[in-house]
Structure formats: C-alpha cells, structure tokens
NUMARKOL-938884 format. One line per field, with one value per residue (C-alpha): chain; residue number from 1; x, y, z. Coordinates in steps of 0.05 Angstrom, whole numbers, plus 5000, padded with zeros to 4 digits. Layout:
BEGIN
chaine = (A,...)
num = (NUM,...)
px = (X,...)
py = (Y,...)
pz = (Z,...)
% end
This chain:
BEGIN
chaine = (A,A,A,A,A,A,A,A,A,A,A,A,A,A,A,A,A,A,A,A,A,A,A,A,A,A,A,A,A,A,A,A,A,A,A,A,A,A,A,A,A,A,A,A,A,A,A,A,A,A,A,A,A,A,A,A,A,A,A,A,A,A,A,A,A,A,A,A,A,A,A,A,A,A,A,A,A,A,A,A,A,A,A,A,A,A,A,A,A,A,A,A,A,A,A,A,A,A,A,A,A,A,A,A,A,A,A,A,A,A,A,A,A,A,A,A,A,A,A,A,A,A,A,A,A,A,A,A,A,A,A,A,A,A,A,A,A,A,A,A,A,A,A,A,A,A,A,A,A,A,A,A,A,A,A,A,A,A,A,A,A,A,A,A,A,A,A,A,A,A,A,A,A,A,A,A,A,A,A,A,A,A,A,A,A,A,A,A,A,A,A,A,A,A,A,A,A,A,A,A,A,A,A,A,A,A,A,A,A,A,A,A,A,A,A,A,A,A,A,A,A,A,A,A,A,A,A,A,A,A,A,A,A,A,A,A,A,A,A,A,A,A,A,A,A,A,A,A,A,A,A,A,A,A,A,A,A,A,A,A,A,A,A,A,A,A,A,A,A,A,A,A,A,A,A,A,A,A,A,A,A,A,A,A,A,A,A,A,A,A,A,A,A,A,A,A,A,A,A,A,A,A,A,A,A,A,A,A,A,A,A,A,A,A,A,A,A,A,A,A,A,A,A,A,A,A,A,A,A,A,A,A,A,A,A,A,A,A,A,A,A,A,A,A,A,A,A,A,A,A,A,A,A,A,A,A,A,A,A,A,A,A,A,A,A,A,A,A,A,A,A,A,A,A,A,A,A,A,A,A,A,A,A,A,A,A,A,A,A,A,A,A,A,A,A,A,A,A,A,A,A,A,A,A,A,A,A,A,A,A,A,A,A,A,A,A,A,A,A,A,A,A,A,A,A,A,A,A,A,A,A,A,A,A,A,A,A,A,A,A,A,A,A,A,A,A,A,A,A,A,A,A,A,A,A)
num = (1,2,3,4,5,6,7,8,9,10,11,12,13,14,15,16,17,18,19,20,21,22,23,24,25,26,27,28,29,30,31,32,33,34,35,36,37,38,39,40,41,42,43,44,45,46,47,48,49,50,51,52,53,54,55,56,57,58,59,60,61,62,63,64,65,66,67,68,69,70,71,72,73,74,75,76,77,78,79,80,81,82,83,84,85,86,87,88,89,90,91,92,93,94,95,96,97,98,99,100,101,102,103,104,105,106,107,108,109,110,111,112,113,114,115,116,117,118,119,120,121,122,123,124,125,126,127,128,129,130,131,132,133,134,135,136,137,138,139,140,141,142,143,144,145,146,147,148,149,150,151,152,153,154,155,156,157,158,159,160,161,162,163,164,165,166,167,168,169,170,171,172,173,174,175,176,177,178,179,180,181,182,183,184,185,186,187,188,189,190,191,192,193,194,195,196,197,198,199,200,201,202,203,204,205,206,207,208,209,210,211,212,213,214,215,216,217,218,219,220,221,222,223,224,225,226,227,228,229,230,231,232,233,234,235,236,237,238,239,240,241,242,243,244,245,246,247,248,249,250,251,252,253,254,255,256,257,258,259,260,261,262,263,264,265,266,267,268,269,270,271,272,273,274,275,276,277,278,279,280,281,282,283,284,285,286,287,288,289,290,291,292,293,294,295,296,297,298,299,300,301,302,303,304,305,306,307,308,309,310,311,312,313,314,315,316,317,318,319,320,321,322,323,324,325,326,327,328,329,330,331,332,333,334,335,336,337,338,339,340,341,342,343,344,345,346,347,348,349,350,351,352,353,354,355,356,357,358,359,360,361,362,363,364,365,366,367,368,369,370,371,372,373,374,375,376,377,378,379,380,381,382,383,384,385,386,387,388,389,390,391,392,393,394,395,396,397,398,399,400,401,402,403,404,405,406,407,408,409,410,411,412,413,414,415,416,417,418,419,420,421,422,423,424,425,426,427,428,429,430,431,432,433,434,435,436,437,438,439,440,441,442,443,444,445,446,447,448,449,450,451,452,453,454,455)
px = (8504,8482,8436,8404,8353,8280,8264,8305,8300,8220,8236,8283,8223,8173,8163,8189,8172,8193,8258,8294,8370,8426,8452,8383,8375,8437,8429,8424,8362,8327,8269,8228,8144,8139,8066,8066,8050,8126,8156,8131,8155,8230,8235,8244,8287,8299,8325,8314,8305,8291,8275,8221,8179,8095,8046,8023,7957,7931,7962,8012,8083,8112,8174,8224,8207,8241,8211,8236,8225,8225,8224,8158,8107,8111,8147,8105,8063,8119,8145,8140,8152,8182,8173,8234,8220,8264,8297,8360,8377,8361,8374,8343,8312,8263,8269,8261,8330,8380,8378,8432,8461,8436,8400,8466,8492,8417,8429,8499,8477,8421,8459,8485,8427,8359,8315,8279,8288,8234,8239,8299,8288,8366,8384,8415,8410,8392,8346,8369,8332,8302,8320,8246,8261,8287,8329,8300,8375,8363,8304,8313,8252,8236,8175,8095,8055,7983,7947,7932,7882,7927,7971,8020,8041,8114,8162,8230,8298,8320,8387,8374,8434,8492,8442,8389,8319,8270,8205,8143,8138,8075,8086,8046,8052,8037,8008,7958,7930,7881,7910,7870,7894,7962,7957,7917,7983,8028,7981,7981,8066,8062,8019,8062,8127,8115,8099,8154,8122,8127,8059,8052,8078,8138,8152,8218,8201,8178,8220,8194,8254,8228,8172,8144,8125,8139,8125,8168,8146,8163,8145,8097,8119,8059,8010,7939,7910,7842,7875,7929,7872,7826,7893,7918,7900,7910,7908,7867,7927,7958,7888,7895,7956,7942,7890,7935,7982,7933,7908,7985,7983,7919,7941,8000,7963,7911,7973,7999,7933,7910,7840,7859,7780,7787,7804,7797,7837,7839,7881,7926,7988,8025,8097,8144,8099,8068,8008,8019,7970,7971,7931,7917,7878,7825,7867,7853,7878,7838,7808,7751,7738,7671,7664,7624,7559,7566,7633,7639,7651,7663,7598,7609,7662,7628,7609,7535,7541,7582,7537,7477,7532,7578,7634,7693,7734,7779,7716,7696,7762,7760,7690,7727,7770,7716,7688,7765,7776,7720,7742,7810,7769,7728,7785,7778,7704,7666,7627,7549,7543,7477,7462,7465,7505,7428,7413,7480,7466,7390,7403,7475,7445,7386,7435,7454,7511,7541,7550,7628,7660,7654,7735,7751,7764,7708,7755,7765,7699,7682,7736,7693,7626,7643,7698,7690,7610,7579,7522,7543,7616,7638,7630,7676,7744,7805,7861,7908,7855,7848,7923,7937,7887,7898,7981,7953,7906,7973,8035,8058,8097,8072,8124,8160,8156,8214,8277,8239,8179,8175,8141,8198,8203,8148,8090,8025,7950,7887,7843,7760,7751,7799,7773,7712,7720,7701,7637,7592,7525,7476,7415,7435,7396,7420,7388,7344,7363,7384,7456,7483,7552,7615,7637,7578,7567,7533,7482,7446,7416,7361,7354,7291,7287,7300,7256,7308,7313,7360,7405)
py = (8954,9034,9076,9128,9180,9163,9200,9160,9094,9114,9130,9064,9019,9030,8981,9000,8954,8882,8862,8806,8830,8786,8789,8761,8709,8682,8667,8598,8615,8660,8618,8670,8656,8598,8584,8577,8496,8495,8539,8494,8432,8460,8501,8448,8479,8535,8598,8565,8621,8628,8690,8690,8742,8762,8745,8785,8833,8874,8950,8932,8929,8859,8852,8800,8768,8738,8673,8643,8580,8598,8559,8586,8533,8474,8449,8477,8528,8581,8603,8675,8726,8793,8843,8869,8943,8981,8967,8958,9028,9052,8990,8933,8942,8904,8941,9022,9038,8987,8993,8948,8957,8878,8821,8789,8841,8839,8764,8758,8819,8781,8714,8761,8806,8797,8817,8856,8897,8861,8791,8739,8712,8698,8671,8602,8561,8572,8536,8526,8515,8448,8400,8416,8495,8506,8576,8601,8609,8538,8534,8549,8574,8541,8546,8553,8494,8519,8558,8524,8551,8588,8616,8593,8519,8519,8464,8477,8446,8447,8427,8369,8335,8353,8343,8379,8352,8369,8390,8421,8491,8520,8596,8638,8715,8726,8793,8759,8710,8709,8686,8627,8608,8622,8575,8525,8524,8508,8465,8415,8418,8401,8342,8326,8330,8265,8225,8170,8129,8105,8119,8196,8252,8264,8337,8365,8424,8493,8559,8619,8666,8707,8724,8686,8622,8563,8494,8445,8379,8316,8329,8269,8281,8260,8307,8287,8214,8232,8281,8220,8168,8208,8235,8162,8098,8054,7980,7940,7909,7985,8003,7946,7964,8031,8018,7976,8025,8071,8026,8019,8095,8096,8040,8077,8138,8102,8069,8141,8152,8198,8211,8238,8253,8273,8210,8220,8212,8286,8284,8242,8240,8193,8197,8145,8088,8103,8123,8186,8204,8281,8346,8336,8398,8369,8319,8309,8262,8197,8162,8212,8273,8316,8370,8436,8419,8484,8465,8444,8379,8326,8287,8245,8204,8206,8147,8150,8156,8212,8252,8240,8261,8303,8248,8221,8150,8103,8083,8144,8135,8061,8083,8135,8085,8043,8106,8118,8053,8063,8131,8087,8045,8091,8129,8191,8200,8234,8188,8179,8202,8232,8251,8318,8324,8332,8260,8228,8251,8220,8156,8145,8151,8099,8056,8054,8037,8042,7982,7975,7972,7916,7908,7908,7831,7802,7794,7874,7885,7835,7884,7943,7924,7877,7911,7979,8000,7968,8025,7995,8017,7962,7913,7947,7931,7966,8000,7936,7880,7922,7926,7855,7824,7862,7851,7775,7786,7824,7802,7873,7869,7930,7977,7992,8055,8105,8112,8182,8151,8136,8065,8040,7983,7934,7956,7916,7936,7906,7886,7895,7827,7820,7889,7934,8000,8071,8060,8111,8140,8158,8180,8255,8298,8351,8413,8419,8446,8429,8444,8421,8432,8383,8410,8431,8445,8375,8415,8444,8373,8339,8269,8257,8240,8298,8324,8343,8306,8261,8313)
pz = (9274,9273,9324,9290,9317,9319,9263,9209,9247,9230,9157,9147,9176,9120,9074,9008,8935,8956,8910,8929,8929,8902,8962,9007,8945,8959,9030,9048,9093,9049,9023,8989,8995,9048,9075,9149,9149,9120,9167,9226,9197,9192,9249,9307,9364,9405,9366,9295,9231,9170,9126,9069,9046,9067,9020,8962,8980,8934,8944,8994,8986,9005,9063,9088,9146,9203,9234,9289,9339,9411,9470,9500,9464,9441,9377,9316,9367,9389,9319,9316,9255,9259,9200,9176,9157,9110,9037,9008,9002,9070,9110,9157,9216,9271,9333,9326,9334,9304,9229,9190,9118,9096,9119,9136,9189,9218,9231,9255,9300,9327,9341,9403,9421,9419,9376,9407,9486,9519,9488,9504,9421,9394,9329,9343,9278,9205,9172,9094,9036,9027,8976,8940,8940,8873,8848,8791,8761,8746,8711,8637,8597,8529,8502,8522,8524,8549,8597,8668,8725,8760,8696,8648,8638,8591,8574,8604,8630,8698,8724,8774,8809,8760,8694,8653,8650,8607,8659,8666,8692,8721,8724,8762,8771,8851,8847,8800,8853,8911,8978,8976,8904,8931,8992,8946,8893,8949,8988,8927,8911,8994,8979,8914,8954,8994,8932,8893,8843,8769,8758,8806,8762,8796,8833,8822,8872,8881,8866,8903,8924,8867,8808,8779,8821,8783,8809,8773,8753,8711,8639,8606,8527,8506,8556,8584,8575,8541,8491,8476,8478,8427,8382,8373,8355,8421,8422,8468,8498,8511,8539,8596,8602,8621,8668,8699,8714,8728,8786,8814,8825,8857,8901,8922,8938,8980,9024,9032,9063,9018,8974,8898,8894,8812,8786,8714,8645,8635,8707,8688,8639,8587,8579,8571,8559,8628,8652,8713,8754,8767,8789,8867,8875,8904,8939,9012,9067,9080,9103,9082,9073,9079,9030,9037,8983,8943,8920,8843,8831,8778,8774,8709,8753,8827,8878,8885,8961,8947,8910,8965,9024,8991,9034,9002,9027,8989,8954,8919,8880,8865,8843,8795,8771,8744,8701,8675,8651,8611,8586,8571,8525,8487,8469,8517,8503,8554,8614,8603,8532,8516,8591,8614,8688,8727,8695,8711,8775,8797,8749,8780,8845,8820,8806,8733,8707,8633,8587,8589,8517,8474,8470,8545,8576,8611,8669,8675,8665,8724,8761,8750,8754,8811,8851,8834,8814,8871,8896,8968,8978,9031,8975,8934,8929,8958,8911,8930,8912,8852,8827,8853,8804,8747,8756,8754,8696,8652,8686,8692,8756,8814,8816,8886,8912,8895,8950,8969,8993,9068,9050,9016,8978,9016,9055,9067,9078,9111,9051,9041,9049,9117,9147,9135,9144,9116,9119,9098,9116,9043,9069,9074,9012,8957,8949,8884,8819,8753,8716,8644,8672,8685,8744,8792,8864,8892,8929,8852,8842,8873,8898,8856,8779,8735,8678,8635,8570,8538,8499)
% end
C-alpha cells in the first residue's frame, strides 16, 4: 500500500479504457458484467465481495467495481459498490489517498482496513465465480450459424467438466447494446439457469469477464422446429411425437412456476430426436403476468382473453400449445392462413377456431379443441392433464427433471379439475387500429370486426 500526494492520488482515480488485465481475469472473484439481481443472490453475509465491471454507456469509459455486503440492512438490501478509479498502469484506488499497484493488493489491504475513513466496510469473504460463469478461454469459435436479436449466433465447442461439447454461442458486442437489451440478455440466461429438462434447451452458462458476451447454450443439430418441419418430410407418428414432448416441457415450466408466453414452433428446437423448448424472452413468472398494451406481441398464437386484457396465466400457454400442434402438423406453416394479424385478432376473439389437420388423431384433436381452445380458460386444461394424456395416448414415458432442478425427480400439482384458479377477467378493451404484422402491440386492434379483407 502507497500514500501519494493529492494531486496524483487525483490523476490515478480517473477512469481510464476498461481492459480486463490477466491478472483481474484470473481472480477467483472477478466476475466481469454481473447485473445487480446476481450480486444479491451471492452476497449473503457481512463483509462478502466480489469485483465485476459497470455497465457499458455510450461515451464513458467502463471501471471495476467493488461490491460488498454489509451488516447495516438486511440480506439482499445493504450491498454497496465502490468504484475503483485508476488503470493498470497507474494503479487502484477507492479512497483519495491509497492507490495500489493491482486489484489483488487493493483487497488483501482491505481485509485489514476499511475501505474507506468514515465507513467500518472490511473485506471478509470472496465470493467466486459461479458454476454458470463461464471463461471465455474455454469457449472455442467454429463457425457462424445466423444472426440473432441481440447479435451473432455461431456453432462452437466449450470444454464442460473435463470434455468438449459442441454448443451454441450467442455473441454480443456490449458497446453495441442498450442497457435495457443488456439487462434483458441476462435476465433470460437468469431464467434459463434454473431450468433441467430433456425437452428445455439446456444453458451451459454465461461468460462475461470480457468482450464479447456470449451466452452458451445446448446446440439442437438440427435448429428451429418450423424450419425442420417445412425442410423435411415428418411422419405423423414423429409429429405426435413431438407434440408430445413439446407438452412435457411446457409442463415442466408451468411447475417451475413460470409463463413461457411465446409458445411457438419457431421458439423451439430439434436435436437429437427431441423437441427443446427455447427463447424465454418474454418469459415471466406465473401465475400471470400483466403486460403494458403497446408491447408487440405474437397474435397468431394468443388466448383470446389475452388479447382483450393484455393478461397472461398458465392458460395463455396451453392455449399456445393448441396453435403449435397445429403448426407441427402442417409442416411449420404459418397459424390462420389467409388472415391478416387484425382478422386473427377480432375472429379469435369471436371465437373461431381452425379446422385441425386431416392427419392428426381424433384423440389429440379432442386435446386441443377440448383442453386447450376453450374461449373460457378455467375449462381448459393444465400443462400436467395435458402431458399425462398424451404420455397415455403414445406411451412415451414423462421425463424426470434433471439432478440440477430443485424439483427433482417427483413433484405433484393441483389439477383444473381438483382446483380452479387463475382466473381471469376479459371485459377490458384494445385500442383501435389495424396492422398486417406478426408481432404487434395488443393495444393497435380493436375489439370490433375488422374491415380488412381476406388476403
């Protein structure tokens, strides 16, 4: 530890370009861009730290920061963060006056004296990387596979528990994105982290001591379900199949509490013979979920009583789930065919409902048009009434949950006919105005019959 004069204590605390040292990567509590709802699930007790860096903003350079748990608030409420001023070539610093060579010798300085004169905050415990936080010395690059909404999407290997998988690898250049796409990337690798199921792309985890941010995920060889369905020739028997599966991952994101809310072919993935559900961008916990009315939204594959209240439950999925298993058996083709998205939305909401395909058993289509079309969603069936019967219907057996899912292997949930619940109000109306496109704030359309033309 150094005392220098005011002057160059002043100097060393400006920010300078944020590069992540060798020596800061390598730290065991260096975990690089963190969003705040992660730092107060792993800092617990009194004098817990962790360093990661400050969010990207547009003409600002981009520091290391120093959060801590004190004992002044509640668990969760009294983290505080401390800038730490300086760069690697003129040293660390928090307080005015003690500048350090590394992050290192700020810490172990810091376990003995506070960090700053007029606050009792010492370094106790640090927090290390979680098992999710990947190092991008891991992750090998191998080719491009597409563009996604928030950047590049590539094939790639990552070396996972002694081996090389072959995964998916989001890439996203930080400097590129909005703080709200930022928090919205990392909001949905949260939500991804607590899933463990056959049919849930799987999340390997998030690496983000560096550039770019890649989320890493399970790779599906043969990519989205509607470009598989509409590239291939599928049997009937593979169709049921898949909507069987798909139901099993519904089912286990409905006893995780959760609402998917974009339950659709194009969101899911085929790999192995298995059907993956996937993209939880819009995900949301249950058991519903109000959402502002000028947000875009998927109307092809809504609940009617979701399009008059812009409310999401259980239902509005199960709902979704009848419109994909049609996609399933029309090969990927788009939902309504011949409507444009203002029709879908006044006749969907007048009650009509598609002719299911020709090649789909009667005893699905009772599913759907019994358990998962009804305009009343309390007569409706739940995601587990839904898997059960169609596991009885094919004799493919529900796959347990996955060792890292806190259900475990057996869990058990109150069905429709046992307990109503969710219910929800429809008599709440939609702005007025036409669209013609697939995804489209709810509160464009009006609740009365449209004048636009079959296309």
């Amino acid at each position: 530890m150094s005392t220098t004069p005011p002057g160059q204590a002043q100097q060393a605390m400006q920010p300078g370009p944020m590069v992540v040292t060798e020596k800061a990567h390598r730290l065991p509590y260096y975990h690089g861009l963190l969003p705040r709802e992660d730092i107060k699930l792993m800092l617990k007790r009194d004098g817990d730290f962790l360093i990661r860096t400050t969010e990207p903003r547009a003409g600002q350079p981009r520091s290391y920061v120093l959060s801590i748990q004190t004992a002044e608030a509640k668990e969760g409420e009294g983290v505080r963060h401390f800038v730490i001023a300086g760069a690697a070539e003129s040293g660390y610093c928090i307080s005015k006056t003690k500048v350090f060579p590394d992050l290192p010798s700020l810490v172990r300085a810091h376990h003995r004296v506070p960090i700053t004169d007029d606050q009792n905050f010492i370094l106790r415990n640090g927090i290390n990387r979680q098992g999710w936080e990947l190092s991008h010395e891991d992750i090998e690059y191998v080719k491009k596979l597409g563009e996604g909404a928030f950047g590049e999407v590539s094939l790639g290997k990552l070396l996972y528990r002694g081996d090389k998988v072959d995964v998916a690898i989001k890439m996203a250049k930080l400097e590129a994105l909005t703080k709200e796409q930022i928090k919205e990337i990392m909001r949905e690798a949260r939500m991804m982290r607590m899933f463990d199921h056959p049919n849930i792309v799987k999340l390997y985890g998030v690496a983000a001591g560096q550039e770019p941010l890649m989320i890493v995920m399970e790779l599906a060889d043969k990519g989205a379900l509607d470009s598989y369905l509409q590239k291939n020739n599928v049997s009937n028997e593979k169709k049921l199949e898949m909507c069987t599966q798909a139901s099993y991952g519904i089912d286990y994101l409905h006893s995780k509490k959760v609402i998917h809310r974009d339950i659709a072919a194009r969101n899911c993935l085929y790999g192995g013979g298995k059907v993956k559900i996937s993209d939880f961008g819009l995900t949301r916990d249950g058991p519903s979920y109000r959402m502002p009315p000028t947000k875009r939204v998927p109307i092809r594959w809504l609940a009617p009583e979701t399009m008059f209240t812009t409310t999401y439950t259980y239902k509005t999925d199960v709902f979704s789930f009848g419109i994909m298993c049609w996609e399933i058996y029309q090969n990927g083709s788009e939902p309504y065919p011949g409507f444009t998205v203002a029709e879908v939305n006044v006749r969907v909401k007048e009650g009509y409902r598609m002719p299911l395909p020709d090649g789909m058993p009667s005893d699905l289509k009772m599913i759907i048009d019994k358990g998962c079309w009804s305009t009343n969603p309390d007569e409706r069936w739940t995601s587990i009434e839904i898997a059960k019967k169609l596991e009885n219907m094919t004799g493919i057996k529900m796959p347990d949950p996955g060792p890292n899912s806190d259900l475990g292997p057996k869990f058990s949930r109150e069905t429709s006919r046992s307990k109503r619940r969710n219910k929800t109000k429809t008599n709440t109306r939609l702005d007025s105005k036409d669209s013609c496109e697939q995804n489209a704030p709810m509160s464009r359309f009006s609740t009365a019959r449209s004048k636009s033309k079959l296309d």
